[in-house]
N, C-alpha and C positions, 0 to 999 in steps of 0.2 A: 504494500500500500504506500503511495508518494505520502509525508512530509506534510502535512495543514499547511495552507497560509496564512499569513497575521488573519484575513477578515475568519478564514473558518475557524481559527484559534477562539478568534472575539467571539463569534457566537454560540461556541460553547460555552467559555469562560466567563463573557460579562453579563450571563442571563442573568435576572433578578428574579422575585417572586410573581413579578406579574408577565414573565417575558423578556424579550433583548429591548432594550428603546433602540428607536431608529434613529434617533437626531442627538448629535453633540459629539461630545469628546469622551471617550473612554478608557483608562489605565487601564491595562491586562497585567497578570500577574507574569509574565515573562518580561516586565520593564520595557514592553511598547505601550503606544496607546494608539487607537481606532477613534479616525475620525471621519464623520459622515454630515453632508450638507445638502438639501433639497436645494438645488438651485435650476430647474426646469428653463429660464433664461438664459444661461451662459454656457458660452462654447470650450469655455476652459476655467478648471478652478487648480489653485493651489494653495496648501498650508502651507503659512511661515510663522519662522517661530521666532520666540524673543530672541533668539543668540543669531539670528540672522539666515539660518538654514531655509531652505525654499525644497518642499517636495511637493511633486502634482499629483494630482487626486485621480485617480481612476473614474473614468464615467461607468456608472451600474446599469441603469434603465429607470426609464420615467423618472429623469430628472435627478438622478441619486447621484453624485460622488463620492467616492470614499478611499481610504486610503488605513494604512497602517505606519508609523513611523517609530524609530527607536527614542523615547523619551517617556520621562515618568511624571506622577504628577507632582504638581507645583510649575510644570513649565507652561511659560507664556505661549501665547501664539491669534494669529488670526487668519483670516481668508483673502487671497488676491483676485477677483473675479477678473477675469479677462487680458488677464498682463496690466488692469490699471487701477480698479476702485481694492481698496483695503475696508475690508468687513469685519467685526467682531460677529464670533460664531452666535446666531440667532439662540439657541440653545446652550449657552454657554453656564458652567453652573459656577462661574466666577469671572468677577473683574479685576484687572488692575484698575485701580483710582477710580474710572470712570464709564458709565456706556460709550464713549467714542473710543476705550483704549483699547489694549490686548486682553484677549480672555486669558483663563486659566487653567488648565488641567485640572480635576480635583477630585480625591481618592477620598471617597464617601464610607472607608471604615469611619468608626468611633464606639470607643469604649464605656456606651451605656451600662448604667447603674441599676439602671430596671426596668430588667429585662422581663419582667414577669406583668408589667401595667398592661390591660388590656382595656383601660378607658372606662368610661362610667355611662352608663343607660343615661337614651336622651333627656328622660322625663328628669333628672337629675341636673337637669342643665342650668347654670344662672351664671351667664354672658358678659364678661366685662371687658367694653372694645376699650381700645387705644392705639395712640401713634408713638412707633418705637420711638423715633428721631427725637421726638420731643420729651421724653424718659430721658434722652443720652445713650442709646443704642441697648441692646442685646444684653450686656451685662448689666447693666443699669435696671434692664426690666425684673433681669432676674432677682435682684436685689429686692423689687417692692413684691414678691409672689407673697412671701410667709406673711403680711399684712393683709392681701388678698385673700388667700385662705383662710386669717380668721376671721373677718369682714363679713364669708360666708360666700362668698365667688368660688363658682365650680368650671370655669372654662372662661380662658382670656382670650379673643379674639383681637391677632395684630390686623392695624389698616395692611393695606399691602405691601410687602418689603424688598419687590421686586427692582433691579436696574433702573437705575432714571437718571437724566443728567445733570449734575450738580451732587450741591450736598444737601439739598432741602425741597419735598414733593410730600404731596398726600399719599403719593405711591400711584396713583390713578391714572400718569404721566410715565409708567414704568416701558419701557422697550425692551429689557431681555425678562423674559419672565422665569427663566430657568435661576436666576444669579441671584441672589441675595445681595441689599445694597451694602456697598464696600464701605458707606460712612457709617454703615450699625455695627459693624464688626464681621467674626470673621465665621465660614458654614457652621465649624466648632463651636463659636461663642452662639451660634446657634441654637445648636443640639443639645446645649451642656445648658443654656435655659428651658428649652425644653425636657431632659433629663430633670431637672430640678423641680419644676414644675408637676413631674406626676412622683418624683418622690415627695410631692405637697398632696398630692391626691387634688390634683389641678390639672383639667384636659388643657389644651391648646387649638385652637383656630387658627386657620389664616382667610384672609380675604385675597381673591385670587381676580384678574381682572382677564375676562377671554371674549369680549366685546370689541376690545379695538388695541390699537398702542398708540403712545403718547406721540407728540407732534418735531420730537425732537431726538436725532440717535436710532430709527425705526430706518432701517437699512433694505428691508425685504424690495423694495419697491427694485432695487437696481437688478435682481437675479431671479426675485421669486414672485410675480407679481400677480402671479393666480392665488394667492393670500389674500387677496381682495375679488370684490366685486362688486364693479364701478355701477350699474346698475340697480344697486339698493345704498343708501347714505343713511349715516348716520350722526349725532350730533358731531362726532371724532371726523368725520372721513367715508371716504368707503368700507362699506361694510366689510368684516371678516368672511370668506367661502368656504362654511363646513360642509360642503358640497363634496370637497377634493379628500379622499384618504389623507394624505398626508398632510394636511390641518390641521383634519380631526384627531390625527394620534399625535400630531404635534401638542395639543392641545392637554390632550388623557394623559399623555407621557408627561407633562406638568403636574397633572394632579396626583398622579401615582408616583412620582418624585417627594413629591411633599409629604406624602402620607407612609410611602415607605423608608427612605432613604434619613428625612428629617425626624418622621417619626409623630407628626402632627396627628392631631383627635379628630379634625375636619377642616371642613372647606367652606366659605362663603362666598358667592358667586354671583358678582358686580353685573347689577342691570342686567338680567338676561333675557326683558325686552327687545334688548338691543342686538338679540342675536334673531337672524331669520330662519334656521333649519332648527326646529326644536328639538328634530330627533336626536339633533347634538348628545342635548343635554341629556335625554337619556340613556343613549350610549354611554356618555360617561357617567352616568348613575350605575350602571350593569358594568362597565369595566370595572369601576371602584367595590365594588361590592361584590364579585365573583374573585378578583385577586386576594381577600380579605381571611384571615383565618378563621373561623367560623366564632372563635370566642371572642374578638377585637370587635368595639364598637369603635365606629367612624361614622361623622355625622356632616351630613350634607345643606346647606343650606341655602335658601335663595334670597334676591330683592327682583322684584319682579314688578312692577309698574302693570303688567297685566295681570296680574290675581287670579293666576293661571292655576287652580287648584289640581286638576286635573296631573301636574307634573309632581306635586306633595305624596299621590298614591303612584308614582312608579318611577321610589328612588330616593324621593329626596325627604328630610322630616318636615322641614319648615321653613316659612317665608317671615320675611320680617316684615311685619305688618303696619306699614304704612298708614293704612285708614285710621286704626287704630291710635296711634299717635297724633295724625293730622285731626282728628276730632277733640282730643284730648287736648291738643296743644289752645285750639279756639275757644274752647271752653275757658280754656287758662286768662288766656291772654285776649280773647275776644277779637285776634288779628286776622284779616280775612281777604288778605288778597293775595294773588298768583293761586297757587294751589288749594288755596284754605277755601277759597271760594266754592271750590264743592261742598266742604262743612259746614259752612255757616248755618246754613237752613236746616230746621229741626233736628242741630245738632244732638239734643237729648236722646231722639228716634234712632239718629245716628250710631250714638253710641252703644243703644240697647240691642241693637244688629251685630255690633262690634260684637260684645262680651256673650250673646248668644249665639251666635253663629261666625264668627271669624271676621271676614269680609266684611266689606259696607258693603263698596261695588261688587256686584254679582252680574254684571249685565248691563248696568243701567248706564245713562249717556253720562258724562262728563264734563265740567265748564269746556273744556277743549270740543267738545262736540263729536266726542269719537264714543263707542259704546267698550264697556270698559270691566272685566270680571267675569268667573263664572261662579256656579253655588258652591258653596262652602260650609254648609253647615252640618253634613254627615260628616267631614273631618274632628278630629279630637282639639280639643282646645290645646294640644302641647304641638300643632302643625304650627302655630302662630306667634310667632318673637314681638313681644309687648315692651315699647320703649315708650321714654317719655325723651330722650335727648341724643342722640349720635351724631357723628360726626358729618353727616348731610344736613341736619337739620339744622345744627349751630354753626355749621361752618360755611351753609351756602346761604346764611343771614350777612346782609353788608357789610354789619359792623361786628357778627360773630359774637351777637348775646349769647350769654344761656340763661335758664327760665330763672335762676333765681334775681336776674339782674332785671325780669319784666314782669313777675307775677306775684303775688302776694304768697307768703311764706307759706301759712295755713292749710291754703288751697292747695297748691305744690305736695306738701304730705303728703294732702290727701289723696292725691293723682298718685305718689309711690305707695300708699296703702293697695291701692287698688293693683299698680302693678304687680310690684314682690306677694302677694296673697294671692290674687286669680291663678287657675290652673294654667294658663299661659306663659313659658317660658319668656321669662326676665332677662332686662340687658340694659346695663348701665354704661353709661360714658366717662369716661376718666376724667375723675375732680368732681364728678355729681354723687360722689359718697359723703365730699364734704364743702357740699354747699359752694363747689366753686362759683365765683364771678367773675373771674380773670375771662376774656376772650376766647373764643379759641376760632382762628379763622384760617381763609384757603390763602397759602404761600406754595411759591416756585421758585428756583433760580435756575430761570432761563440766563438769554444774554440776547442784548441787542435788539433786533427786530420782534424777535417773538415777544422778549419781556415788553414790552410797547402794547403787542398785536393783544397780549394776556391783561396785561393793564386796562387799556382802554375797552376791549373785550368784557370784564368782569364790570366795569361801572354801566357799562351801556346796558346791562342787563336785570338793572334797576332803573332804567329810567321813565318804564311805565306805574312805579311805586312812588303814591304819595308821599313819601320822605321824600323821596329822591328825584323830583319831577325837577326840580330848579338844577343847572347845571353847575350852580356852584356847590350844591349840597352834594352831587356826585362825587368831585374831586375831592372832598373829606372820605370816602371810601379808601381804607389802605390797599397801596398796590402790594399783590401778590408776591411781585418779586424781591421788595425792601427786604432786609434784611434784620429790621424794626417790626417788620408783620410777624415772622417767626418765633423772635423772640418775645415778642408780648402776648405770644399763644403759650412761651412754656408756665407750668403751674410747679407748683410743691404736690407732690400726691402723697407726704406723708406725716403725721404728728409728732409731739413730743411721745403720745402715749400712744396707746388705741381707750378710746372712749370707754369710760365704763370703770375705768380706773380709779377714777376721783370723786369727790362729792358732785353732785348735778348745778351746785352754783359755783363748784372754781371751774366748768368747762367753758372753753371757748367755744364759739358759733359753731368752728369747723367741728369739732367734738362733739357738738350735741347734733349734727347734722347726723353724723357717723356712727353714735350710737345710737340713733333711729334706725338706721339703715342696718344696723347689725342686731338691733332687736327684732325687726321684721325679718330679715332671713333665718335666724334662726327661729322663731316661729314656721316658717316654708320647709325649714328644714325636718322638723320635728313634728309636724303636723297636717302638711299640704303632700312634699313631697311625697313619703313611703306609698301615699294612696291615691297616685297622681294617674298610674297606668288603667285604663278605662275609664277617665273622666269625664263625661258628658255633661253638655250644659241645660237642665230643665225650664229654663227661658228668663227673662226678665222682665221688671215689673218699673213701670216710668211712674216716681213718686209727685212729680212735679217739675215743672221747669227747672232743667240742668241737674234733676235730684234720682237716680236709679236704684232698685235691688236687682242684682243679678244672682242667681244661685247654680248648684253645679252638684251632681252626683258624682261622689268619686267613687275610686275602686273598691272599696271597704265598704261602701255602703250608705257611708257619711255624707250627711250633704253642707258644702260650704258656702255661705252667703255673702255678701258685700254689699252695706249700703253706703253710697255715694253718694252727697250734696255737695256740689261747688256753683249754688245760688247763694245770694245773699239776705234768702229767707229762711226762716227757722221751717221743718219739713217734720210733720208725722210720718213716721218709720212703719212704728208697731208697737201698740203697747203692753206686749209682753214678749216681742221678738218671734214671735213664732215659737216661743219652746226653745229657742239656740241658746246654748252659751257663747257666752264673748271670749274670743281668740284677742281681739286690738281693736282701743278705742284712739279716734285722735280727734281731738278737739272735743269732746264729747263730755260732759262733765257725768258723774254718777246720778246728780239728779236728773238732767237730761236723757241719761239712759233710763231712768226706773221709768220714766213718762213715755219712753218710747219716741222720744224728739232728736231730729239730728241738725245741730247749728250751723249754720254758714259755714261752710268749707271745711267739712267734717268728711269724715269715713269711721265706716263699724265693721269688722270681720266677726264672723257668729260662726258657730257650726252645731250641727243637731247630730248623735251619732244615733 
């Protein structure tokens, strides 16, 4: 029998659990590494490497090069299309310095601590996003986990940590989506917060972005430009084409990088409106979950602008429930234009659809004029991620409030009462444990034209908002790419103590914010959660303007209730509750409880077993 070649070497050698990946760079354990490039455009490709060396790639078929070369990893390199453009590898699972530099070879051992975590049932889930960058990267994150953990957070979801150019993005701007950014640290500083994190008994998220790439560093266009298709746009550009095979496993071989190689608990999946072939996404729901060891949970999750429930049963657990939010927010703040403008009207009815049946929209038209949903309400209330604050909702605000900088304290509770206690998986925004009011707003650093195009771009897009109608009131909107917007977004995310420490009159605001927040989850924990699998909602009851009960059969049999007033009238409840005991009152005094009365900007959790 002749001899392997380096490629038949590689695919024996570089299979992983879920298969060989087709795209990127690969070390083999004979000290070569295999490298392969979709580039269907060009007539000739070659890798060069950092030390200068230049070999050409073999053409495969449809589109494939690939080649084998003697070098390990940590070595630099990138791609010369045609004898003239220089490309970092699209699939690259490392940068030097930056997306326009040299990729990097990178040998994905690592000497995990626990090895035995197989993650936590979804129903267990309570979601705390953040942006690394704004931590101070990777190590940094790991640093605030054991705070998180006792807080009562079960899964940290990062913004996206993908390549982007510069040293500061929301990640949403990312163009190699394989690389982790080089300004968070390094894959290891990675994996070893990770590693840290489920020795916390803490999953991990990522938010992953397969809708479009950012408008800077995004190289495909010069070799591979069936990546696109010009024939459907989107707000980015022309659309992605998961039409073509090698997209779509461009794509999956992302997700199953992340989940196998980093070791992540799940995935959250940007706008997937914005993608046109849905079978995509269920493809990648059935690769992810066939590659999977039967005992490992991994959890999937969507934003979806179409309330496409339909995709929740085949594949994914849960969308992060917008309507929900957007009604809730109006309620708060009574703000009611661009989007809110669907809520405004019989908000209260709004809401009571919310918390029974998932959804608002199921169907129904849209201020945009387009029909919008399907049903939702044979789903289980844990399909539905309940926020009151993330980082679209604060960050695509002009000046990047958050709620406690526009709504009354009271009332706010009472909206996190309702969150952290309904059977609806919970998710907080970094610094809304402790009452932040610091900003938090959308920064880039671009250069030059773009920084101008991103500038002027982002105010023009308030200029049909009553604030913002006068053109001088726009130019008070910080540009994106100051280097003053970023920094006036980083917060403190952590105390002298954790709450609970001290007497209730030496705590500070942030403290008494945090021991709210850690009173209510531990209640979730101890009383919502264990009995959260088969939860169904037995409907809701509108007590009066802006005033609701919602109730819910759970698994045990128990039924948990919630009543809501964020009116500014005093509201009969019940006066004797129905038979419930009280789980949490807020604002609610004992005599107001015996009478059955709930005060302005109150909440009651009850349960009957």
């Amino acid at each position: 029998m002749p001899p392997l070649t380096c490629l038949e070497k590689s695919a024996r050698e570089s299979a992983s659990p879920m298969g060989l990946y087709s795209h990127g760079a690969f070390p083999l354990p004979d000290g070569s590494t295999r490298f392969s490039l979709w580039a269907p455009d060009a007539d000739k490709v070659d890798v060069s490497l950092g030390d200068g060396r230049l070999y050409p790639m073999e053409y495969q078929k449809n589109g494939w090069y690939s080649t084998c070369v003697e070098c390990a990893a940590g070595t630099a390199y990138r791609y010369i299309i045609n004898d003239k453009v220089r490309v970092p590898d699209p699939a690259a699972r490392l940068q030097h310095g930056d997306a326009h530099g040299l990729s990097c070879v990178v040998d994905q051992s690592y000497p995990w601590q626990t090895n035995s975590w197989e993650g936590l049932p979804w129903h267990q889930t309570v979601i705390y996003e953040l942006h690394v960058g704004l931590i101070g990267g990777f190590s940094k994150v790991e640093r605030l986990l054991p705070s998180l953990a006792r807080l009562g957070i079960t899964a940290i979801e990062l913004m996206p940590i993908n390549e982007f150019p510069g040293t500061r993005n929301w990640g949403y701007d990312g163009v190699l989506p394989f690389a982790p950014e080089a300004s968070y640290g390094t894959p290891d500083e990675l994996k070893r917060l990770i590693d840290t994190a489920h020795s916390l008994g803490l999953m991990v998220f990522l938010d992953v972005v397969y809708n479009h790439f950012g408008p800077d560093g995004n190289y495909l266009g010069e070799y591979a430009s069936g990546f696109f298709r010009h024939d459907i746009h989107t707000p980015w550009g022309a659309a992605i084409d998961f039409r073509k095979r090698e997209v779509r496993d461009f794509f999956c071989e992302n997700a199953l990088m992340w989940i196998f190689d980093y070791r992540f608990d799940g995935l959250r999946l940007d706008a997937v409106h914005a993608i046109s072939e849905k079978d995509f996404l269920v493809e990648l729901a059935e690769r992810v979950r066939s590659a999977l060891p039967f005992n490992r949970h991994v959890h999937l999750i969507l934003e979806n602008e179409d309330n496409s429930s339909s995709l929740l049963e085949e594949g994914f657990n849960a969308q992060w429930n917008d309507d929900g939010h957007n009604v809730l927010h109006y309620l708060l703040t009574g703000e009611d234009e661009g989007y809110y403008a669907d809520f405004a009207k019989s908000p209260t009815v709004k809401l009571a659809r919310c918390l029974g049946e998932g959804f608002i929209y199921q169907g129904e038209m849209s201020h945009t004029g387009r029909y919008r949903g399907e049903p939702s309400a044979h789903l289980s209330p844990t399909a539905f991620v309940l926020f009151l604050q993330n980082h679209d909702q604060v960050g695509n605000r002009a000046l990047g409030e958050r709620l406690p900088q526009i709504t009354d304290p009271d009332a706010l509770k009472a909206a996190v009462t309702l969150m952290l206690l309904s059977p609806m998986i919970p998710m907080l925004f970094m610094g809304e444990e402790w009452g932040e009011k610091h900003p938090f707003l959308y920064f880039t650093d671009h250069e030059d034209n773009l920084a101008k195009a991103v500038r002027d771009g982002r105010r023009a897009e308030f200029a049909h908002f009553t604030q913002f109608k006068d053109p001088l009131m726009r130019q008070q909107i910080p540009d994106p790419n100051a280097i003053s917007t970023f920094l006036s977004s980083r917060i403190e995310l952590t105390g002298k103590m954790d709450a609970g420490e001290q007497e209730e009159g030496q705590q500070s605001e942030r403290e008494r914010w945090w021991k709210f927040y850690q009173q209510l989850l531990t209640l979730r924990h101890t009383q919502i959660i264990p009995h959260l699998p088969e939860a169904r909602s037995t409907g809701t009851t509108i007590m009066g303007p802006r005033a609701i009960r919602a109730a819910w059969i759970l698994g045990n049999g128990s039924q948990l209730g919630i009543y809501l007033n964020l009116s500014q009238s005093r509201v009969m409840a019940s006066p004797s509750w129905d038979g419930e005991q009280p789980l949490f009152r807020h604002n609610v005094s004992e005599s107001d409880y015996q009478q059955g009365v709930l005060p302005p900007n109150s909440a009651v959790a009850v349960m009957r077993l």
